[in-house]
Every structure is written in structure tokens, then in C-alpha cells.
Backbone and ligand atoms as CSV (ligand in chain L), in Angstrom:
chain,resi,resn,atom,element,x,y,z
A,1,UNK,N,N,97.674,81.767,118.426
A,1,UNK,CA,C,97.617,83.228,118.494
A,1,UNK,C,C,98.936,83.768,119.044
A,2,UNK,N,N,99.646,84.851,118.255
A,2,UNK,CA,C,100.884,85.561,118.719
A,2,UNK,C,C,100.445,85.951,119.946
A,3,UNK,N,N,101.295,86.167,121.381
A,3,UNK,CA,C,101.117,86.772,122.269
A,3,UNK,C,C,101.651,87.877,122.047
A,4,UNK,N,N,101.372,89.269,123.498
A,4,UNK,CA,C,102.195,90.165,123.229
A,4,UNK,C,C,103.406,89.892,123.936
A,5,UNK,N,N,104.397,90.866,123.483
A,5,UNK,CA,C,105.426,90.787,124.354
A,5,UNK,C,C,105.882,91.527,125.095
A,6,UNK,N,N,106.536,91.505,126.492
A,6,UNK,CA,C,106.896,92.461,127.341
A,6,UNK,C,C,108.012,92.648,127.302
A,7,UNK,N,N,108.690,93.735,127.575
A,7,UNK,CA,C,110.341,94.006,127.735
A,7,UNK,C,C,110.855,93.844,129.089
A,8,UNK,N,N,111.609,93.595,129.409
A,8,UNK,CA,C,112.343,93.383,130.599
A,8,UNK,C,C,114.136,94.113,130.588
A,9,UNK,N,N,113.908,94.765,131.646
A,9,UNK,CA,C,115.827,95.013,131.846
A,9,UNK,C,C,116.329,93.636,132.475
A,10,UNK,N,N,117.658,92.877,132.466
A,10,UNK,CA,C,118.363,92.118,133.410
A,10,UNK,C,C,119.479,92.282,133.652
A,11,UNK,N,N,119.947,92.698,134.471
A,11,UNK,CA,C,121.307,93.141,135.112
A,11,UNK,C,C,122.392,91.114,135.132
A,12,UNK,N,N,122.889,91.419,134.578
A,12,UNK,CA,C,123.731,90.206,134.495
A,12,UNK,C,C,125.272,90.337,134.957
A,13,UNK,N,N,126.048,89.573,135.622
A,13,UNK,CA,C,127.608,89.454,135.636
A,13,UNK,C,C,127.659,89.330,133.965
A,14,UNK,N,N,129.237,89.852,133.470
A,14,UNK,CA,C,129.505,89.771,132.107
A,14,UNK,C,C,129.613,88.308,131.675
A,15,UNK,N,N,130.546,87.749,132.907
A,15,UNK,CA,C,130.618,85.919,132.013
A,15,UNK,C,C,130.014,85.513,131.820
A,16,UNK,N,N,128.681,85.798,132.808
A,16,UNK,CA,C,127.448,85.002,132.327
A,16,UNK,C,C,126.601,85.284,131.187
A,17,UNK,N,N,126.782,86.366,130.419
A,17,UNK,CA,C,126.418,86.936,129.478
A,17,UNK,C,C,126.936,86.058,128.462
A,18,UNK,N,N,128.083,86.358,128.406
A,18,UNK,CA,C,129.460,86.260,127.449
A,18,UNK,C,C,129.291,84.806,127.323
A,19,UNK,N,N,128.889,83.556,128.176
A,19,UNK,CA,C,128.386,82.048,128.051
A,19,UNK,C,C,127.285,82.055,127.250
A,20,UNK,N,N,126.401,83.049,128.208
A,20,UNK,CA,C,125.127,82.245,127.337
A,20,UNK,C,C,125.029,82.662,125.777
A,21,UNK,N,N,125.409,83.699,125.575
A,21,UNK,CA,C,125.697,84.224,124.358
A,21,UNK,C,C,126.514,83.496,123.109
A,22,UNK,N,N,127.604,82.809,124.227
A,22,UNK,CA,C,128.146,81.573,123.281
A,22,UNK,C,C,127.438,80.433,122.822
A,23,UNK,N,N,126.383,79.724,124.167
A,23,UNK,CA,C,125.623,78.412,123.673
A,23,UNK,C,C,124.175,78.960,122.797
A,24,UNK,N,N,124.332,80.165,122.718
A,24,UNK,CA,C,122.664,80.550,121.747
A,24,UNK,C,C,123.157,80.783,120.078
A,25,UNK,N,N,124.609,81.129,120.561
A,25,UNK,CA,C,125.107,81.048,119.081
A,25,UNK,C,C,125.724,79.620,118.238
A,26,UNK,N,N,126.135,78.672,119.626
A,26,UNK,CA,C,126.258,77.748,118.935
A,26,UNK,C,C,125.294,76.698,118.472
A,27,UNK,N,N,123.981,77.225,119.750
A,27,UNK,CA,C,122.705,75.903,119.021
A,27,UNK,C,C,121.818,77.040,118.007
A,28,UNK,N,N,122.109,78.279,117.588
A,28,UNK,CA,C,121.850,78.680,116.139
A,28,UNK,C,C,120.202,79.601,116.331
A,29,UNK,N,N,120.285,79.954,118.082
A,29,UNK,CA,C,119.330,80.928,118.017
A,29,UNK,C,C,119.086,82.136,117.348
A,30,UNK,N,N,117.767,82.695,117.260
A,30,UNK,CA,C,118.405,83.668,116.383
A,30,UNK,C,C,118.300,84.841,116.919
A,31,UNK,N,N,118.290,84.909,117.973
A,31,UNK,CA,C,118.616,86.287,118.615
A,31,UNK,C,C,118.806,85.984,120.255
A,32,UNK,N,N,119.340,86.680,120.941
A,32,UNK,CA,C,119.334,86.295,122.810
A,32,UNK,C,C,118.107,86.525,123.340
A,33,UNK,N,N,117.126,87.177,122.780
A,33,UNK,CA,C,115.599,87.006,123.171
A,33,UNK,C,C,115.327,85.814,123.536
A,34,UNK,N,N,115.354,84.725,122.074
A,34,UNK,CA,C,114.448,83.662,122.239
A,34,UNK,C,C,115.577,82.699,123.028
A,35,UNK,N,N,116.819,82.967,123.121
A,35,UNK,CA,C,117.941,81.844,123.467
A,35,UNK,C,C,117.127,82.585,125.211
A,36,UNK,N,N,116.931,83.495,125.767
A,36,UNK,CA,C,116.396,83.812,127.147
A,36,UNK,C,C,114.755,83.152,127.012
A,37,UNK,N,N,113.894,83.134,126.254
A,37,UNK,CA,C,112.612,82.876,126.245
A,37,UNK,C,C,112.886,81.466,126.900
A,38,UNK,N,N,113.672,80.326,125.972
A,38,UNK,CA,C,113.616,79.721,126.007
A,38,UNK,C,C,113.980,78.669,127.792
A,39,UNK,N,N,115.292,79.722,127.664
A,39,UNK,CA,C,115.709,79.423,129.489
A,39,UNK,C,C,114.926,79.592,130.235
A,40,UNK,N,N,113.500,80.421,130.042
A,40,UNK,CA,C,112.477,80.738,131.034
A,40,UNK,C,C,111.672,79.717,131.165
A,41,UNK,N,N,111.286,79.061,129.727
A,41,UNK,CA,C,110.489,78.262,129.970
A,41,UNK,C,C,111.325,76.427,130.347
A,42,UNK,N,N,112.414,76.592,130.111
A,42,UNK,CA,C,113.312,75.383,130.787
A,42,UNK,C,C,112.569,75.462,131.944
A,43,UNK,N,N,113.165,76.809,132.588
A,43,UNK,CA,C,113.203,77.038,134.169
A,43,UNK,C,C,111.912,76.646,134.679
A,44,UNK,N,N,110.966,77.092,134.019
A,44,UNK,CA,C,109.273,76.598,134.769
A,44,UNK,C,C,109.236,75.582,134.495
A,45,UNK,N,N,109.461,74.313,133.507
A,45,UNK,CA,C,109.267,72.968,133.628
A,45,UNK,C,C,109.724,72.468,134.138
A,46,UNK,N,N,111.515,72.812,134.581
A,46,UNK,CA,C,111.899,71.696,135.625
A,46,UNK,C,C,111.523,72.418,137.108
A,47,UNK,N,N,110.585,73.372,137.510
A,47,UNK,CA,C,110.002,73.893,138.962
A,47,UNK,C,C,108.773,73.025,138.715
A,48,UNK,N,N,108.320,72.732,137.964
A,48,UNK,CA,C,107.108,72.155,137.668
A,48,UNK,C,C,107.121,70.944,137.968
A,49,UNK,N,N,108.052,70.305,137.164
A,49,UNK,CA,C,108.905,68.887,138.071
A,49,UNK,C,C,109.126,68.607,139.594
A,50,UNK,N,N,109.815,69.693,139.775
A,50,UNK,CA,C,110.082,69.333,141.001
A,50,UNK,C,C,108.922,69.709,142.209
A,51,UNK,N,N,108.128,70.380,141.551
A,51,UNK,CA,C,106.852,70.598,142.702
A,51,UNK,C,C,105.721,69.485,142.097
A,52,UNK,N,N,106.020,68.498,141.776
A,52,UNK,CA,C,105.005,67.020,141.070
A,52,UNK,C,C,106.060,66.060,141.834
A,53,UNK,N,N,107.162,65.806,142.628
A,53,UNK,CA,C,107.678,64.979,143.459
A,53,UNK,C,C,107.006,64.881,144.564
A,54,UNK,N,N,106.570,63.267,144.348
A,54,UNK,CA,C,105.534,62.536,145.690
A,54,UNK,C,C,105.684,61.498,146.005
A,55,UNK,N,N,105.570,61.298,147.441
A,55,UNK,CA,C,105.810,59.861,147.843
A,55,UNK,C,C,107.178,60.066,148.262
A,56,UNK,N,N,107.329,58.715,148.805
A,56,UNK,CA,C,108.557,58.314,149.247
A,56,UNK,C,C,110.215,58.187,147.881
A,57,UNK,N,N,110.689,58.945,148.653
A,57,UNK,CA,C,112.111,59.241,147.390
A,57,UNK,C,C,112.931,59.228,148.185
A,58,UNK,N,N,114.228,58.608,146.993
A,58,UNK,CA,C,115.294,59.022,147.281
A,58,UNK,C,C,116.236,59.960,146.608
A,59,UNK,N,N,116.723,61.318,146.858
A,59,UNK,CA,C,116.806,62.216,146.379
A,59,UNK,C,C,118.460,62.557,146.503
A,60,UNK,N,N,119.160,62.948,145.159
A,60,UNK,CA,C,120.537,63.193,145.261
A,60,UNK,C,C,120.256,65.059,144.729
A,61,UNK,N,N,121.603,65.809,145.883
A,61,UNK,CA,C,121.229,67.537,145.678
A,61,UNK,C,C,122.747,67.398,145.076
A,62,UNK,N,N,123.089,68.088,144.341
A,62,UNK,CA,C,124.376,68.331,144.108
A,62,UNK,C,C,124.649,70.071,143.706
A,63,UNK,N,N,125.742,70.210,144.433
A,63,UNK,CA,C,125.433,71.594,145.049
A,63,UNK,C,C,127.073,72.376,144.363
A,64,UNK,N,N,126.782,73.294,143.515
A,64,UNK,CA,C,128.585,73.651,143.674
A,64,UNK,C,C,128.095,75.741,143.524
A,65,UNK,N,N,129.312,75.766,144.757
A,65,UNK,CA,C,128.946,76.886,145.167
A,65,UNK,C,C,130.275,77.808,145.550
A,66,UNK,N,N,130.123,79.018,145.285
A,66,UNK,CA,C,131.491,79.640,146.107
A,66,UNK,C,C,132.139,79.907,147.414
A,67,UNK,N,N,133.230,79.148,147.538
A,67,UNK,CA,C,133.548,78.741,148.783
A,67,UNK,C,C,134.156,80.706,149.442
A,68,UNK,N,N,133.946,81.193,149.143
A,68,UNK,CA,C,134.477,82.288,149.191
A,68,UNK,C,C,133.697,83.354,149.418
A,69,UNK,N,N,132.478,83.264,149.424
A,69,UNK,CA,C,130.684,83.721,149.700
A,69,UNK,C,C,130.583,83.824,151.291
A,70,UNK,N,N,130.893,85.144,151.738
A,70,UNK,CA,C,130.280,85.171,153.132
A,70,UNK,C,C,129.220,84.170,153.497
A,71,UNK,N,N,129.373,83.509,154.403
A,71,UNK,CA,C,128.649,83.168,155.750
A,71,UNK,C,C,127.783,81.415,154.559
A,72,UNK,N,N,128.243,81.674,153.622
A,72,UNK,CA,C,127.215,80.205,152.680
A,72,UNK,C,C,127.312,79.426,153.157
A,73,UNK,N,N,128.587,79.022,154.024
A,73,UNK,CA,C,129.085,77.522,154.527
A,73,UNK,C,C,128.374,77.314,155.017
A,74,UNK,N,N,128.169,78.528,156.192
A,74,UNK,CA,C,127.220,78.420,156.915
A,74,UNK,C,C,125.583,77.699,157.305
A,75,UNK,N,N,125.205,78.694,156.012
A,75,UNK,CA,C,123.993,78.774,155.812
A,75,UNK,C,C,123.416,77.675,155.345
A,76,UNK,N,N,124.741,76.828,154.248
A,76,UNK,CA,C,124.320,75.047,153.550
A,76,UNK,C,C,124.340,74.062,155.260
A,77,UNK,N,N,125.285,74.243,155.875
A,77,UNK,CA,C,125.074,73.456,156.701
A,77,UNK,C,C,123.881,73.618,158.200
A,78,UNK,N,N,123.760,74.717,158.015
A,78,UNK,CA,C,122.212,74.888,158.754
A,78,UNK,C,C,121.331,74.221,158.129
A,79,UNK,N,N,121.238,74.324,156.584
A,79,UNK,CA,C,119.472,73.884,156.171
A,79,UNK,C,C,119.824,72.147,155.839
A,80,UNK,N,N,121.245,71.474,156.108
A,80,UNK,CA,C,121.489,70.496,155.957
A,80,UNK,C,C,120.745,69.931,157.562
A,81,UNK,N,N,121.146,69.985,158.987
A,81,UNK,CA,C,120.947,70.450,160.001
A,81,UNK,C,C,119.428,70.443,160.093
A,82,UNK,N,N,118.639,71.252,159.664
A,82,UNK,CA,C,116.873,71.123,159.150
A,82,UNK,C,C,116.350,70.315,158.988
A,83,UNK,N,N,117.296,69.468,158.000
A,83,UNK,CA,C,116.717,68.456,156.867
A,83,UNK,C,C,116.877,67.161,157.653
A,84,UNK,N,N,117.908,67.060,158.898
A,84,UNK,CA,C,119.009,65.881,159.181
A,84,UNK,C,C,118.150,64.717,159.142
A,85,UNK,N,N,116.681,64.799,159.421
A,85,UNK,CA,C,116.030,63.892,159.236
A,85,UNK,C,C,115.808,62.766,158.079
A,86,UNK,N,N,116.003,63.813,157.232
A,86,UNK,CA,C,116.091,62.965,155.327
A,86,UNK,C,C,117.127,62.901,155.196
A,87,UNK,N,N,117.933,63.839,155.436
A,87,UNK,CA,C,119.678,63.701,154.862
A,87,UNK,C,C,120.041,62.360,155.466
A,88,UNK,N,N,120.573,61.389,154.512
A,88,UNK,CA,C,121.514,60.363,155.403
A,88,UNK,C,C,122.474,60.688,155.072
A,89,UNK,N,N,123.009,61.446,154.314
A,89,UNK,CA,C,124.991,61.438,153.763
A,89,UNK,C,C,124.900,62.474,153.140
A,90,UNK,N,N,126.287,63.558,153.432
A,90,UNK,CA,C,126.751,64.015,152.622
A,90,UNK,C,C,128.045,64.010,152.520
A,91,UNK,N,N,128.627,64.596,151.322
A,91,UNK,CA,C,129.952,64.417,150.805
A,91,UNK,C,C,130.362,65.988,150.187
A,92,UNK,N,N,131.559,66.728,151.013
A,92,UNK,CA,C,131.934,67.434,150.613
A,92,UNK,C,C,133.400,67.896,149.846
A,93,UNK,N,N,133.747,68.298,148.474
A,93,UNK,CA,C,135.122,68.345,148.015
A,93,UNK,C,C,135.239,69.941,147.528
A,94,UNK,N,N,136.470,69.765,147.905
A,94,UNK,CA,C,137.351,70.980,147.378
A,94,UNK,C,C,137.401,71.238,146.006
A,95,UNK,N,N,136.740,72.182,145.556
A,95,UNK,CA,C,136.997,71.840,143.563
A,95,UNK,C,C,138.232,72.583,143.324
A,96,UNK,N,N,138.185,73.684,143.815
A,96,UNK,CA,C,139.708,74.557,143.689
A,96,UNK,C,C,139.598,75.765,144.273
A,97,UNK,N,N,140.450,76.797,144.120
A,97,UNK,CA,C,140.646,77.893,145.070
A,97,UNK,C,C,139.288,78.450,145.555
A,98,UNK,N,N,138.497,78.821,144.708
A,98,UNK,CA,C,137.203,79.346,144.833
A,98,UNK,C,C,135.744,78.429,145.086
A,99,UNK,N,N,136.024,77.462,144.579
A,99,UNK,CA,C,134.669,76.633,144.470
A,99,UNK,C,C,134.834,75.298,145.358
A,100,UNK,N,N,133.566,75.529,145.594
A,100,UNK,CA,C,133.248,73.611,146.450
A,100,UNK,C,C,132.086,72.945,145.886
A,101,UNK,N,N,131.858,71.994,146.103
A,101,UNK,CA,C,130.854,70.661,145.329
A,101,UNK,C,C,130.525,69.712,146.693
A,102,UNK,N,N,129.390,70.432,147.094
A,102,UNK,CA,C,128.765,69.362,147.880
A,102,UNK,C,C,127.605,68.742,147.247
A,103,UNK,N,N,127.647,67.432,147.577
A,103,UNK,CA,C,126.805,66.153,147.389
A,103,UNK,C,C,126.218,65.639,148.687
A,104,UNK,N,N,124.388,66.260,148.261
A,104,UNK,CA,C,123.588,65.195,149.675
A,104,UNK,C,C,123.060,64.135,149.298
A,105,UNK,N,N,122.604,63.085,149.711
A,105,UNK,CA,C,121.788,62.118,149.580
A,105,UNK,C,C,120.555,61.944,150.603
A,106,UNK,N,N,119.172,62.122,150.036
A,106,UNK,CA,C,118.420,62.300,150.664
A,106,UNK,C,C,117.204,61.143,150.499
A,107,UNK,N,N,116.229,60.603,151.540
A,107,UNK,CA,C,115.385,59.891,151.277
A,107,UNK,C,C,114.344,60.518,152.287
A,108,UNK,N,N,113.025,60.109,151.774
A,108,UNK,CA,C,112.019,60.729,152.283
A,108,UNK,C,C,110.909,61.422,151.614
A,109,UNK,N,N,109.764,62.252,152.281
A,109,UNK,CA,C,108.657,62.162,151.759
A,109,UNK,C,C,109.163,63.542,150.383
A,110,UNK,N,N,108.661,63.231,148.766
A,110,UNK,CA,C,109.222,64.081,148.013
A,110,UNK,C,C,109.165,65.327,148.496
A,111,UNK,N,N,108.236,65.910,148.415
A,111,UNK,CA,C,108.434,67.239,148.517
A,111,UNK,C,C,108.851,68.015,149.720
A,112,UNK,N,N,109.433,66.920,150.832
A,112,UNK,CA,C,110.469,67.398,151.657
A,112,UNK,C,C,111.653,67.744,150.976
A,113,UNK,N,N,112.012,66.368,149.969
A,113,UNK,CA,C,113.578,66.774,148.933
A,113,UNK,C,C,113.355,67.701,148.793
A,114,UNK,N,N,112.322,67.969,148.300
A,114,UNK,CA,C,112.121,69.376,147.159
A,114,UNK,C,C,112.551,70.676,147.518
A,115,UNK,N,N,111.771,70.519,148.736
A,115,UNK,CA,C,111.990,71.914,149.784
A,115,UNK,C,C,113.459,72.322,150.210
A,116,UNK,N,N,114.367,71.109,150.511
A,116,UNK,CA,C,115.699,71.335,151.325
A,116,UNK,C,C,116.512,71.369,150.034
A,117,UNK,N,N,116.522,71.090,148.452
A,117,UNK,CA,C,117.130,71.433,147.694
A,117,UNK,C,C,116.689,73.058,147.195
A,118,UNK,N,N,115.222,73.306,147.273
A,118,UNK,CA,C,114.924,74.831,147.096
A,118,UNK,C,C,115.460,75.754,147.544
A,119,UNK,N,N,115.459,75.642,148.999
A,119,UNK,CA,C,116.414,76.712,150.305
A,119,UNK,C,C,117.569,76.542,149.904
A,120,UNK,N,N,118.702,75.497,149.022
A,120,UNK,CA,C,119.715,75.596,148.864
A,120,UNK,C,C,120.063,76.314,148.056
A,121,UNK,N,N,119.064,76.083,146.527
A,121,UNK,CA,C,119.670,76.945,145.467
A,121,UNK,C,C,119.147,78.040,145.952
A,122,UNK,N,N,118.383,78.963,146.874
A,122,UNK,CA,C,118.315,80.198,146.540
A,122,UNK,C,C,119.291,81.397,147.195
A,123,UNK,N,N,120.225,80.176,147.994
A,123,UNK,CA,C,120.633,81.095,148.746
A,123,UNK,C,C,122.450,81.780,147.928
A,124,UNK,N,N,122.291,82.744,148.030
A,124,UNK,CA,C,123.817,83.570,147.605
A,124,UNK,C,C,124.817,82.889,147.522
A,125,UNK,N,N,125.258,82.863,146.225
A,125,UNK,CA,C,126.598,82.685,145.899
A,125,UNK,C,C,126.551,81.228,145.532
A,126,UNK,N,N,125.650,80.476,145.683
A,126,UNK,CA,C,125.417,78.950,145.071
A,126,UNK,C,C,125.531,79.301,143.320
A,127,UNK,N,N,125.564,78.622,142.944
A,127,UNK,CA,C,126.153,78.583,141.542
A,127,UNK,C,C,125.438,77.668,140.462
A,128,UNK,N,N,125.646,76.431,141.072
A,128,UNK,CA,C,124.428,75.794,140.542
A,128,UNK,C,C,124.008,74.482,141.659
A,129,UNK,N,N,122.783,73.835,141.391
A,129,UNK,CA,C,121.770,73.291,142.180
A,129,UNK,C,C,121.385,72.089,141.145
A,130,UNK,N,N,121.561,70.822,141.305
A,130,UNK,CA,C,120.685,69.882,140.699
A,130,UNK,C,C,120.070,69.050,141.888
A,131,UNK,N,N,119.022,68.681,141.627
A,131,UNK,CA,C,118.214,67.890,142.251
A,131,UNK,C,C,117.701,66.577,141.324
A,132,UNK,N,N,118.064,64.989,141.762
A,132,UNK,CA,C,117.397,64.383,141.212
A,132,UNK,C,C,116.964,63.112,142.090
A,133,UNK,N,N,115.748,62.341,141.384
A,133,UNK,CA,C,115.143,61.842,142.294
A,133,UNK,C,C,114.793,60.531,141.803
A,134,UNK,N,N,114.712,59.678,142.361
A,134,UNK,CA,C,113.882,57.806,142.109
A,134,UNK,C,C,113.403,57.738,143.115
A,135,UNK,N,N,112.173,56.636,142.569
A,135,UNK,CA,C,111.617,56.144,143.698
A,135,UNK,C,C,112.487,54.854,144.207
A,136,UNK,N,N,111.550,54.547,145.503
A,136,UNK,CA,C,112.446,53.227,145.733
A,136,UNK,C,C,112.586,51.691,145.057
A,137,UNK,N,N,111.365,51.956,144.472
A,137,UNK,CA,C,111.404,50.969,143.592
A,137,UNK,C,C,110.391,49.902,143.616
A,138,UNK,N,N,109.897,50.073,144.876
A,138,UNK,CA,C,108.943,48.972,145.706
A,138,UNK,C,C,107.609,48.638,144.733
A,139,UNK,N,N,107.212,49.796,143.910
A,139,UNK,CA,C,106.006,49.429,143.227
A,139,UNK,C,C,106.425,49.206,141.998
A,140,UNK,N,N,107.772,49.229,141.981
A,140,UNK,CA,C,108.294,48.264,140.040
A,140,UNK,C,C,108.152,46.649,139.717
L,1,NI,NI,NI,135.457,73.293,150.183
């Protein structure tokens, strides 16, 4: 059964427009509707994912964010600080004038990962957020 559909306004930066607009034209969407439908429903399967992480993990965050973002430094190394319990390592680099790329490594109960990579991506001026996860292996 067709659903209905709702309209939505989204206030976007232009580059980010001007990108996604490029990869919907190059994988041959046929309009930025469904090239956005589709990012929505990306977006709920991998939240869906990551709220189904259980048990004992070991969890890599990889974090690249603007180094140039009031008070972010900050704010990553507070919820790093939170976490210090799971965090065993992180690794931070300079990407260039504007941007940095931090890398945590985390072990512990999943949906602790889950949580201390969540508080990361939501906070301002982060850019992008991956989270990924294995188990330890013990029941392979
Ligand atoms: Ni830096």
C-alpha cells in the first residue's frame, strides 16, 4: 500500500546540498526526495544497529570534527573523561587547518559504546561519527 506523504522544510549549509546532490545524481536517483528518503531510512537502520549492541565489545569511535568549533575540544574530552572506564586509548591527529580526527578504542558492556559514541556525534560541529564494533571473540 502507497503511504501518504509529508512535506518537510530543511535548512541545509550549501556544500552539503551541493554533495548530496552530486552522489543522488551520480547513483541515478530520480529526484532529491527519494536520494533524502533514502538517507532517512540508512539513518534508522544503522540507530537500529547500534541500539542491538550487547554484551561485552570492543568498540572503535572515529571522530572527525572541527577543530575550530567553540568549546568541542572541550566537550570530546569531557565525555572521553565519562567513559575513562571503557576508553583504553585514544589517538588524536591534526588533519589540517580546520579539522581533527580523533580515534577511541573502547571495550566494554555494548551499549555503554553505544552511548559514549552517541554523546559524541551529537554534539556541534562534529562532522562525522563512525562507530564500529566486534565481539571478543570468546564464543567463536
Ligand atoms: Ni587537532
Amino acid at each position: 500500500m502507497e503511504q501518504e506523504l509529508t512535506r518537510i522544510g530543511v535548512s541545509l549549509p550549501e556544500n552539503l546540498l551541493n554533495k548530496f546532490d552530486d552522489i543522488i545524481l551520480q547513483r541515478g536517483y530520480s529526484s532529491r526526495s527519494e536520494g533524502i528518503r533514502d538517507a532517512i531510512r540508512n539513518y534508522i537502520v544503522h540507530y537500529e544497529w547500534m541500539s542491538d549492541v550487547h554484551g561485552e565489545r570492543v568498540g572503535v569511535i572515529t571522530i572527525v570534527f572541527s577543530h575550530v568549533q567553540k568549546g568541542l575540544e572541550t566537550n570530546l574530552t569531557e565525555i572521553q573523561h565519562e567513559f575513562s572506564d571503557i576508553i583504553h586509548s585514544s589517538m588524536h591527529i591534526h588533519l589540517d587547518h580546520d579539522n581533527c580526527l580523533e580515534v577511541a578504542v573502547l571495550r566494554g558492556e555494548g551499549q555503554e559504546v553505544r552511548k559514549a559514541a552517541e554523546r559524541m556525534m551529537s554534539l556541534k560541529g562534529v562532522k562525522h561519527v563512525k562507530l564500529t564494533t566486534t565481539s571478543l571473540g570468546k564464543e567463536l
